[in-house]
C-alpha positions in Angstrom: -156.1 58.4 -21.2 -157.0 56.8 -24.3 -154.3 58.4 -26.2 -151.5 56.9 -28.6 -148.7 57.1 -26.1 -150.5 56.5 -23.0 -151.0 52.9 -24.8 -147.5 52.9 -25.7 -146.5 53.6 -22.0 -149.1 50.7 -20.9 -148.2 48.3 -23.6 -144.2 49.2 -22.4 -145.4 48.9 -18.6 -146.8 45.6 -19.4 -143.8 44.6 -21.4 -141.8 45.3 -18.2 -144.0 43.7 -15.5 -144.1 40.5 -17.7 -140.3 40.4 -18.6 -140.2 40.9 -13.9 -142.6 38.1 -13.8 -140.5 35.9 -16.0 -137.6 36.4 -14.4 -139.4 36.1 -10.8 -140.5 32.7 -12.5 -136.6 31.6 -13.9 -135.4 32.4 -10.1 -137.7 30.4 -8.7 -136.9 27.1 -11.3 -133.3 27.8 -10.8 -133.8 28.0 -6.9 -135.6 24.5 -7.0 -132.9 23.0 -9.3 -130.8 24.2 -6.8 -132.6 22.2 -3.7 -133.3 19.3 -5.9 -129.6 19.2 -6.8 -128.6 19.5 -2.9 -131.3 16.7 -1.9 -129.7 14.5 -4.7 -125.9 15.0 -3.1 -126.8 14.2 -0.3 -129.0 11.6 -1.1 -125.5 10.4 -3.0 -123.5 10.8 -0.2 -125.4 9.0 2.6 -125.9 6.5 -0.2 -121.9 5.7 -0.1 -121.4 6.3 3.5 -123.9 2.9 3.7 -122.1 1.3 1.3 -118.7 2.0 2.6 -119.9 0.7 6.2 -121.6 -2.2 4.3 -118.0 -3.1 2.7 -116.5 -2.2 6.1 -118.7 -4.6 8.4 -118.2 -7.8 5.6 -114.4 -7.5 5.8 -114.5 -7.2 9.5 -116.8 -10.3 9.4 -114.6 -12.3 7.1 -111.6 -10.8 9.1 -113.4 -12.6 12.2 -114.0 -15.7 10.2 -110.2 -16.2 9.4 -109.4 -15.5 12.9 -111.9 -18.2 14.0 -110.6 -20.8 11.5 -106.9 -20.3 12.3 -108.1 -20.4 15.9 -109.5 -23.9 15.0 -106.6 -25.1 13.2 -104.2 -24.5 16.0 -106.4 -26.0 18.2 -106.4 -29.3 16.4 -102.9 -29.0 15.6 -102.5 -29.2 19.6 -104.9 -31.9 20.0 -103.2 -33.6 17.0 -99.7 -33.3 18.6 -101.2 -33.9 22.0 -102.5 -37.4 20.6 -99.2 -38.1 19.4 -97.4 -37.5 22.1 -99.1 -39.4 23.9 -99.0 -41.9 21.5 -95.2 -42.0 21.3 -95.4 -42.1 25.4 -97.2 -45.5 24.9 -95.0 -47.1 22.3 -92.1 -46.3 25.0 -93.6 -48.0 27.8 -94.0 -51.1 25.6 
């Protein structure tokens, strides 16, 4: 067994099982790039979603806030030409 191409065969075996190994070793890097890369766009995704709902729920609140102060304005433009109305009623029964 200890001949010259019994080593050759072993040292070629062993070539082999080391170049298998490798690879075994590159597929499994390239298989957890592969989940790190899928954690990271989703990560990315949910990421915007919250930001778009953020951007979403502050123009709804200043949408609300407009409302509410044009709600307020009319109202005191009615009080306003309810006090002068009623103004004008008493300069006429002067």
């Amino acid at each position: 067994m200890q001949t010259d191409e019994m080593r050759q065969a072993m040292s070629t075996l062993k070539a082999f099982s080391e170049k298998e190994r490798a690879y075994h070793q590159y597929q499994a890097r390239q298989n957890y790039l592969r989940q790190q890369q899928s954690i990271q766009n989703y990560l990315d995704t949910l990421r915007a979603e919250t930001e778009r709902a953020r951007v979403e729920m502050e123009q709804a609140r200043a949408a609300e806030e407009q409302a509410r102060a044009a709600e307020a304005r009319e109202r005191a433009e009615k009080e306003a030409a309810l006090a002068e109305i009623e103004r004008l009623k008493a300069l006429l029964r002067n």
